[in-house]
C-alpha positions in Angstrom: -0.5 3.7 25.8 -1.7 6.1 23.3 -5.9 5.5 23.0 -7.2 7.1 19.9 -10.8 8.2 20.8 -14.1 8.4 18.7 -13.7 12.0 18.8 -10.8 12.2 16.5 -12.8 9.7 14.1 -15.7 13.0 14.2 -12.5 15.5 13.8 -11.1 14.0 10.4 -14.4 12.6 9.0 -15.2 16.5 9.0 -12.3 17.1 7.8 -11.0 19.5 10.1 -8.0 17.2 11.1 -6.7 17.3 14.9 -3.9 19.7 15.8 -3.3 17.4 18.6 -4.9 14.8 20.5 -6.2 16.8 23.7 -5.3 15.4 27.4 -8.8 14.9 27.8 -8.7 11.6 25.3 -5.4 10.2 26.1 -5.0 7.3 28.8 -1.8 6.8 30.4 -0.8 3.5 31.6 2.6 3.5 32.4 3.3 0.0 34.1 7.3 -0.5 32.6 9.4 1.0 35.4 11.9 3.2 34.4 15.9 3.4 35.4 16.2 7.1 36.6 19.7 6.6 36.7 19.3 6.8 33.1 18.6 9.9 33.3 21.1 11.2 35.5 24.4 13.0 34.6 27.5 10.8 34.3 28.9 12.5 37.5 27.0 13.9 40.1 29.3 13.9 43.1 30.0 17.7 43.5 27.1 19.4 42.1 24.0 16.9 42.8 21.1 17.9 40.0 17.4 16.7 39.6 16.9 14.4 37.0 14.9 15.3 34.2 10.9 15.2 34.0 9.4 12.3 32.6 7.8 12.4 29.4 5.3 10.4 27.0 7.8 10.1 24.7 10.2 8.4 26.9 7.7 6.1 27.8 7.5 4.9 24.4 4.4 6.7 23.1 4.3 8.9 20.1 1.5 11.3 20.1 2.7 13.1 17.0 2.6 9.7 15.3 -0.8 9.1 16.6 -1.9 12.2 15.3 -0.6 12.0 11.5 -2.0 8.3 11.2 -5.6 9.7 12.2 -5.7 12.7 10.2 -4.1 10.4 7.2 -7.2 8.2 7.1 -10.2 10.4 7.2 -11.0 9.5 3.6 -10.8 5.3 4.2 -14.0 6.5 6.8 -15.9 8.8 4.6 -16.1 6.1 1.4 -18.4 3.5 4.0 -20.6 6.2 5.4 -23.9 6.0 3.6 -26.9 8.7 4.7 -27.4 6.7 7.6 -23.9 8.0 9.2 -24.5 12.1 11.1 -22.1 15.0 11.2 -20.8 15.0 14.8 -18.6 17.6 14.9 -16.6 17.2 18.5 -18.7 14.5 19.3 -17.2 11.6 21.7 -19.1 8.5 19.5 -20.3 7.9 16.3 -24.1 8.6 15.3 -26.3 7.0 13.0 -29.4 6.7 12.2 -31.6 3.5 12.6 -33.3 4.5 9.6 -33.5 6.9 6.5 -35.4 10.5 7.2 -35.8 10.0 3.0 -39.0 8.8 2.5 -37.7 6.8 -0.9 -35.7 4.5 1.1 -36.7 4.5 4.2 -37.4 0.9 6.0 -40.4 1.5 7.9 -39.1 -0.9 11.2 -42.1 -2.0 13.5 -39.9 -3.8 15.9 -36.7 -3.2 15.1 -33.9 -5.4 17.3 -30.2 -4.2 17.6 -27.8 -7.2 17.1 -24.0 -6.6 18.3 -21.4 -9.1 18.1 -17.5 -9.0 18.4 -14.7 -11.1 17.2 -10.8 -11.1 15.9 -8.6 -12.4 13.6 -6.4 -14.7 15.6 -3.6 -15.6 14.9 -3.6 -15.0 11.4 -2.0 -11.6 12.2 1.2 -13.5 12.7 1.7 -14.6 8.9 0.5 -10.9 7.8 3.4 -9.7 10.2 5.8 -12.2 8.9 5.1 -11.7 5.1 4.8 -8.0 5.9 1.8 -7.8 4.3 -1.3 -5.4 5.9 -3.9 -4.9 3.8 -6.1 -8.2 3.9 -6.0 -8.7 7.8 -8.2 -5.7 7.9 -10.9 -7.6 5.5 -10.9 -11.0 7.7 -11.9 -8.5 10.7 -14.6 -6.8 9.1 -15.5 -10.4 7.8 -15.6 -12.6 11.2 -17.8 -10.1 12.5 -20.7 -9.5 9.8 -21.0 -13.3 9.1 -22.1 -13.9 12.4 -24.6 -10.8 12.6 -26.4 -11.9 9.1 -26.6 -15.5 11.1 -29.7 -13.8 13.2 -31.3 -12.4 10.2 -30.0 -9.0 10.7 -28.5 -6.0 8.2 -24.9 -4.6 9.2 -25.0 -1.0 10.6 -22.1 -0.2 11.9 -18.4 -1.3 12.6 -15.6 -0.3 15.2 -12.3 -1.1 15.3 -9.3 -1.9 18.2 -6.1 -1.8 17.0 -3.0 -2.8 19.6 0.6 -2.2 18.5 4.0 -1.9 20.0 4.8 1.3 17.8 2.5 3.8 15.9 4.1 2.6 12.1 2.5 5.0 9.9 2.7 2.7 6.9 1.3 -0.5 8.4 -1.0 1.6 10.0 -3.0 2.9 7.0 -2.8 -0.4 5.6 -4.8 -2.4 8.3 -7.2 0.3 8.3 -7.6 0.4 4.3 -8.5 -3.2 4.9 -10.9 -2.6 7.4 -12.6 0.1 5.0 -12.7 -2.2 2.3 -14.6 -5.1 4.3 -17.0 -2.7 5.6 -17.4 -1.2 1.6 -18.0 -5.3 1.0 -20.3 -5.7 3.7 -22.9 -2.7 3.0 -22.1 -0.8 6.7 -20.6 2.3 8.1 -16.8 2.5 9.6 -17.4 5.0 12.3 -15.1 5.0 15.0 -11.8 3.3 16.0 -9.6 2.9 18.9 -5.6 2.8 18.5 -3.7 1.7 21.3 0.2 2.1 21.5 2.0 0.0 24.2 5.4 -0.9 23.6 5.7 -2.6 27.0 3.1 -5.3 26.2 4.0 -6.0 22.4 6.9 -7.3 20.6 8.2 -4.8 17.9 6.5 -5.3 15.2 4.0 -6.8 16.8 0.2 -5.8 16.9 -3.4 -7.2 17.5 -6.8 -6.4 16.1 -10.5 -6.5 17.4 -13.7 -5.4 16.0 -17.3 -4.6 17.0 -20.2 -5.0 14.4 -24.1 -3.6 15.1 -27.1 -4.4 12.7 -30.6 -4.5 13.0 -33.3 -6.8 12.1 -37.3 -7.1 12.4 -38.0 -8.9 15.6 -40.3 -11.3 13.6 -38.0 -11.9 10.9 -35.2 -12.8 13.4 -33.6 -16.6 12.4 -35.1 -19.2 14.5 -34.2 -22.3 15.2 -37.2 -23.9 16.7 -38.7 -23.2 13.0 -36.2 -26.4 11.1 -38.2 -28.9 10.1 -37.3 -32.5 9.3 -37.1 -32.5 5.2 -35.4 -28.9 4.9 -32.5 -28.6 2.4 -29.1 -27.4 3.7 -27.5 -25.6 1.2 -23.3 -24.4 1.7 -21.9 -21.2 0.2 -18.2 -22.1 -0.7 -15.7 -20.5 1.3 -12.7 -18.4 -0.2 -10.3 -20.6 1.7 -8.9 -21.3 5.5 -10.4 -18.0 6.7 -9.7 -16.8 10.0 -9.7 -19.8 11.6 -7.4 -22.8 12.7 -4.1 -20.4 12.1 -2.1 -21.9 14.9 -2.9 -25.9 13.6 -1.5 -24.0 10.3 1.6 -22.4 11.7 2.0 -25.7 13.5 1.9 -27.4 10.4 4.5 -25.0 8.5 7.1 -25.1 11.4 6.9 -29.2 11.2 7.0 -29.9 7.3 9.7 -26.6 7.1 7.3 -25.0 4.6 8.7 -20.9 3.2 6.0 -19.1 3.2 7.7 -17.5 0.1 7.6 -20.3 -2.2 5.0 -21.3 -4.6 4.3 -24.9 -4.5 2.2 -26.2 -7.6 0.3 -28.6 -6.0 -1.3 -26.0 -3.9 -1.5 -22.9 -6.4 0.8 -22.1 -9.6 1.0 -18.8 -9.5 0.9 -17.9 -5.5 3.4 -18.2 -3.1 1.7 -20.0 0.3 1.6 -17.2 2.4 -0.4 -15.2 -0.4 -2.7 -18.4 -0.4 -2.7 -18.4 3.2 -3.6 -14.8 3.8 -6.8 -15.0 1.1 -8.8 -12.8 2.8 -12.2 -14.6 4.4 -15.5 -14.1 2.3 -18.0 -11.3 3.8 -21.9 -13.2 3.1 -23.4 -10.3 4.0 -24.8 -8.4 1.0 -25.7 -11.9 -0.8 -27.4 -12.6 2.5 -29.1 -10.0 2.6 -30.1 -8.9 -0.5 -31.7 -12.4 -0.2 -33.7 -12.0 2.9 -35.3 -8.8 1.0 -36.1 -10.7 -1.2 -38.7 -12.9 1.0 -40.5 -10.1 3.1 -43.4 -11.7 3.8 -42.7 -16.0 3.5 -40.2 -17.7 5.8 -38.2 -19.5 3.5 -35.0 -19.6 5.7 -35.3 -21.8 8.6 -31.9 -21.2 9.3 -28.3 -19.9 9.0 -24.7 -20.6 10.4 -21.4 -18.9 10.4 -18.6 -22.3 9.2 -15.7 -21.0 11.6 -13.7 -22.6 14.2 -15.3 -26.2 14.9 -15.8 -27.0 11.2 -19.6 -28.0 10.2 -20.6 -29.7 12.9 -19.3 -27.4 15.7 -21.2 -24.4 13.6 -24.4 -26.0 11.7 -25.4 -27.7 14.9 -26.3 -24.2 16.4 -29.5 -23.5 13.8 -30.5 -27.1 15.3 -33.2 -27.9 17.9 -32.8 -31.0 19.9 -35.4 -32.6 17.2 -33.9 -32.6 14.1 -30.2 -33.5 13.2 -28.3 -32.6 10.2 -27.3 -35.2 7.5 -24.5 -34.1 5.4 -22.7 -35.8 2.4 -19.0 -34.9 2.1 -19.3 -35.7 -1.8 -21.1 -32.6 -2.1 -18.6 -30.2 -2.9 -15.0 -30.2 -3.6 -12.4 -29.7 -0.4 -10.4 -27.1 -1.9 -6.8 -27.8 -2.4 -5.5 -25.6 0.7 -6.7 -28.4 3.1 -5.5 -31.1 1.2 -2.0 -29.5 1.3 -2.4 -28.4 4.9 -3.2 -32.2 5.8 -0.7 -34.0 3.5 2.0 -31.7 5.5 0.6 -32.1 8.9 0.1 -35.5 8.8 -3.5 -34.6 10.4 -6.5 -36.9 10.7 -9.7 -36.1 8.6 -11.3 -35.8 11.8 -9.4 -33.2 13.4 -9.4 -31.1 10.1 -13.0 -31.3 10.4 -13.1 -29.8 13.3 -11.0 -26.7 13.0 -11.3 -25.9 9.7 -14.2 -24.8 7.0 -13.0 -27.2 4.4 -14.6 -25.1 1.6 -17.7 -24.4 3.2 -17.9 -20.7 4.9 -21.7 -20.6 5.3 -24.9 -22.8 5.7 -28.6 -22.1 5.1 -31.5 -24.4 6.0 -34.2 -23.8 3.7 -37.7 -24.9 2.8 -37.1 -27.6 0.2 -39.9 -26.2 -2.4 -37.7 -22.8 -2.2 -34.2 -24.5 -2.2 -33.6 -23.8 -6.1 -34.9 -20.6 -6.3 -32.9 -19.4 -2.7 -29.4 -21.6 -4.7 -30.2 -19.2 -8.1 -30.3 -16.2 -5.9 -27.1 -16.6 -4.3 -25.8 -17.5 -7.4 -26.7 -14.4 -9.3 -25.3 -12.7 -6.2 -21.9 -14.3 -6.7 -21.8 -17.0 -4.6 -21.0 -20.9 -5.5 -23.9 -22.8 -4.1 -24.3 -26.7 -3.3 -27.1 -28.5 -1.9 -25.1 -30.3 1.2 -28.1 -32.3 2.9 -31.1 -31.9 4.1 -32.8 -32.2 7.7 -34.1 -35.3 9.6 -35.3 -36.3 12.8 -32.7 -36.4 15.7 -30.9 -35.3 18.6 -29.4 -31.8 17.8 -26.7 -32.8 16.0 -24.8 -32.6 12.3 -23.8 -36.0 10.3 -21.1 -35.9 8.3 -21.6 -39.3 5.7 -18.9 -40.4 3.1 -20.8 -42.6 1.5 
């Protein structure tokens, strides 16, 4: 297993570039055994000799492929560091500052709270393997990650990345990582520091998983709240950009029963896209309309509330900015499903219900906002780029979100 430290991240943001990844940062796992008669000499019966010394290589790790990718992607690093991001020449970790030494833009934190969280992509990965196409997967990362930070009120920092694969492919490679680059660019925070892991006993060829790590920080007292959603907030919805990362093995499920090509366009679902281009749209990153908004409001609490949409649909995600006072009333008449899901269900044969609740259908993220704010907080977003519809609003209950056709 070949285990790409922060170190090298400091060597090629520096642009120095690594000769050579030094034994001190390489793991070895070897737990494949290994056939020494393999090794042996075809016939050894008169003049026994001692079989050759293992090696890396013949384990199935390629350290001169681990060291072109890193020193090929020093630039996809550089473009997300901002003034926060320090030289660290050598270093084993990233650094970064919590704030700006420039006096024009620095923050002035009195309380200052880190907020970490981690997710994947799932099982997504599998259509990006299958249509052999890299460069979005990367974005979904960066996205599942920062949604749920700017939940709690807080600013993106930072972002790491895992990436697992059976064999160091150069190409593929640079393109998960460009797409991890280009989230982070999306999301306002700093790509600094990466892991690459190369174990061709545990994954298929071709094969490969991907993790990330996300930091922000936000001001204790302008931390989201729950206990703060009162009955007679509005709940507003920020449209999704389709299925996201979520629900990918209903939708594989789905494509293996109805014998859908991921190849083929079908004009019901999109004109001009084949349905694995559709499928892999990558997920919508909130976090710089997000905020940009809660800069906007540094002194009045106008957002009682926010929620990531993900796995568990609207009421598996809006109930969390609940207390056990207030319940959620939500018309489905408020937006459009997009057509994704409507093609997705048609195919499956699924019940409404179920789609519910494993999919967004449309909606990627909730706020709960004070009612005499709701317009002005919907032409905010808007100007930002986001398509905005009031879904409901807030009444006295048990904890939980309503979901009314009527």
């Amino acid at each position: 297993m070949l285990l790409v430290s922060d170190k090298l991240v400091s060597d090629y943001t520096n642009n120095s570039g690594p000769k050579h990844i030094p034994d001190s940062i390489i793991s070895f796992y070897s737990t494949a055994p290994i056939e020494l008669r393999s090794m042996m000499p075809a016939s050894t019966k008169n003049s026994p000799r001692k079989p050759r010394s293992l090696t890396y290589a013949g384990s199935g790790v390629d350290i001169e492929a681990g060291d072109k990718f890193v020193g090929s992607i020093g630039s996809l690093l550089r473009r997300t560091h901002g003034q926060r991001v320090i030289d660290n020449p050598g270093g084993f970790a990233g650094l970064l500052r919590l704030d700006y030494n420039e006096q024009l833009f620095k923050h002035n934190y009195l309380d200052p709270v880190l907020v970490a969280c981690a997710d994947g992509v799932g099982t997504k990965v599998h259509l990006a393997i299958e249509m052999n196409k890299h460069d979005t997967v990367g974005i979904d990362l960066v996205a599942m990650n920062v949604n749920d930070l700017i939940v709690q009120g807080a600013e993106p920092l930072l972002f790491l990345d895992y990436i697992a694969v059976h064999k160091v492919e150069q190409d593929v490679l640079h393109d998960l990582v460009r797409g991890i680059s280009d989230g982070c660019q999306q999301a306002g925070c700093a790509l600094i520091g990466g892991e690459t892991a190369e174990m061709n006993d545990l994954y298929k060829p071709g094969d490969y998983d991907l993790a990330g790590f996300s930091v922000g920080v936000v001001e204790l007292k302008k931390a989201t709240d729950p206990t703060r959603v009162e009955p007679g907030d509005i709940v507003l919805g920020l449209e999704s950009s389709g299925v996201h990362s979520n629900g990918y093995s209903l939708v594989r499920s789905i494509i293996k029963h109805a014998k859908l090509k991921l190849d083929k366009v079908y004009p019901e679902l999109d004109p001009d896209r084949t349905l694995g281009e559709v499928l892999l749209t990558p997920t919508r990153i909130y976090a710089d309309s997000i905020v940009k908004l809660l800069r906007a409001y540094k002194v009045k609490k106008v957002i009682s509330g926010m929620a990531h949409i993900t796995g568990g649909g609207l009421e598996g995600n809006l109930n969390r900015a609940l207390h056990d006072k207030v319940d959620a009333s939500i018309s489905s008449k408020a937006w459009t499903v997009p057509p994704v899901f409507d093609f997705l269900q048609k195919h499956g044969d699924v019940e409404t219900s179920e789609m519910r609740k494993v999919f967004n259908m449309g909606i990627g993220y909730c706020l709960i906002v004070r009612p005499t704010f709701a317009k002005a907080i919907a032409q905010r977003l808007e100007k930002s780029g986001e398509t905005v519809h009031v879904l409901g609003k807030i009444t006295k209950g048990k904890g939980v979100v309503k979901i009314k056709d009527a």
